[in-house]
C-alpha positions as CSV (number, residue, x, y, z in Angstrom):
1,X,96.4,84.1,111.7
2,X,97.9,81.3,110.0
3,X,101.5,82.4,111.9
4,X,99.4,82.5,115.1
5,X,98.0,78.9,115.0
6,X,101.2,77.3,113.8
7,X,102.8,78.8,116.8
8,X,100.7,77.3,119.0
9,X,101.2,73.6,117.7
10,X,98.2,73.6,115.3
11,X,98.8,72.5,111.9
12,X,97.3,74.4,109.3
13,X,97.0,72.9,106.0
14,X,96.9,76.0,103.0
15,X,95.3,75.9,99.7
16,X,95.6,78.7,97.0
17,X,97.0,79.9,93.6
18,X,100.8,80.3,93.9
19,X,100.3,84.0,94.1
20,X,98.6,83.7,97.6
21,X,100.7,80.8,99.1
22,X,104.1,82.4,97.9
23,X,103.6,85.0,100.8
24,X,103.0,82.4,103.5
25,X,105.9,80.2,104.4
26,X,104.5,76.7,105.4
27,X,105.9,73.1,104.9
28,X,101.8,72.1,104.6
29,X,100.7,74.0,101.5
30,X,99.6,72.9,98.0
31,X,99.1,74.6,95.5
32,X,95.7,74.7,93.2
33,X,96.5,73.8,89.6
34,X,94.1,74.2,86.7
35,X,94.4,73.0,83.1
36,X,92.9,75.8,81.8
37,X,93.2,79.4,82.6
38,X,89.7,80.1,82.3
39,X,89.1,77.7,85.2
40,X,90.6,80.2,87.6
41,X,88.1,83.2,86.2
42,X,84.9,80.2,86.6
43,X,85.9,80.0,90.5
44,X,86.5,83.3,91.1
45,X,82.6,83.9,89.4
46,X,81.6,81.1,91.7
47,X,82.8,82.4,94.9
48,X,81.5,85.4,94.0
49,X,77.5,84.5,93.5
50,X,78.0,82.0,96.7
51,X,78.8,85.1,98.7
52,X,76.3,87.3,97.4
53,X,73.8,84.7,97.7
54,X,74.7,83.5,101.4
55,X,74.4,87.0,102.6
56,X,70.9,87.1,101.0
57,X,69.4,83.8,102.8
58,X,69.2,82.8,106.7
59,X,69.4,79.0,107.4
60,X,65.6,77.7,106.7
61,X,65.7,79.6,103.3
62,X,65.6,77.9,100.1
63,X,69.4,79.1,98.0
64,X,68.1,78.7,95.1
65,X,66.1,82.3,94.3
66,X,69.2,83.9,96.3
67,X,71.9,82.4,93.7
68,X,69.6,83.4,90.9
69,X,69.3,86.7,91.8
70,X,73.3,87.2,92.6
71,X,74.1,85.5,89.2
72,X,71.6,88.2,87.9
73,X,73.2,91.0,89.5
74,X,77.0,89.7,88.6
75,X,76.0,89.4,84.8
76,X,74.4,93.1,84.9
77,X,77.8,94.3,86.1
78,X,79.5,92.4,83.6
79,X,77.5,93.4,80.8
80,X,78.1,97.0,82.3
81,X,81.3,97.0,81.9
């Protein structure tokens, strides 16, 4: 996709760890840097819940109960593990 749009004149701007942006050559990447290594585990958790949770809500719904309840379901599968 991101070969596609470039082709065509768009300029795509990429964000990601180095591990994702090392398999797409761009001149208009950065790279995401964190401090600490734990960091990286914290966003991946995050994104995780957000997803969960969006695909439990439609637009007039309140998020809140919906991120609850994915953060519940994320620590059970944690704690199952």
């Amino acid at each position: 996709a991101v070969g596609k749009m470039g082709a065509s004149g768009t300029v795509v701007l990429l964000e990601g760890r180095e591990q994702t942006l090392n398999f797409i050559p761009s001149p208009y990447r950065f790279c995401l840097m964190m401090s600490d290594d734990k960091l990286i585990g914290q966003r991946r958790a995050a994104q995780r819940i957000a997803a969960a949770a969006k695909s439990r809500v439609s637009n007039d719904e309140d998020v809140l109960p919906a991120l609850r309840a994915s953060l519940g379901e994320l620590a059970a599968a944690v704690g199952d593990s």
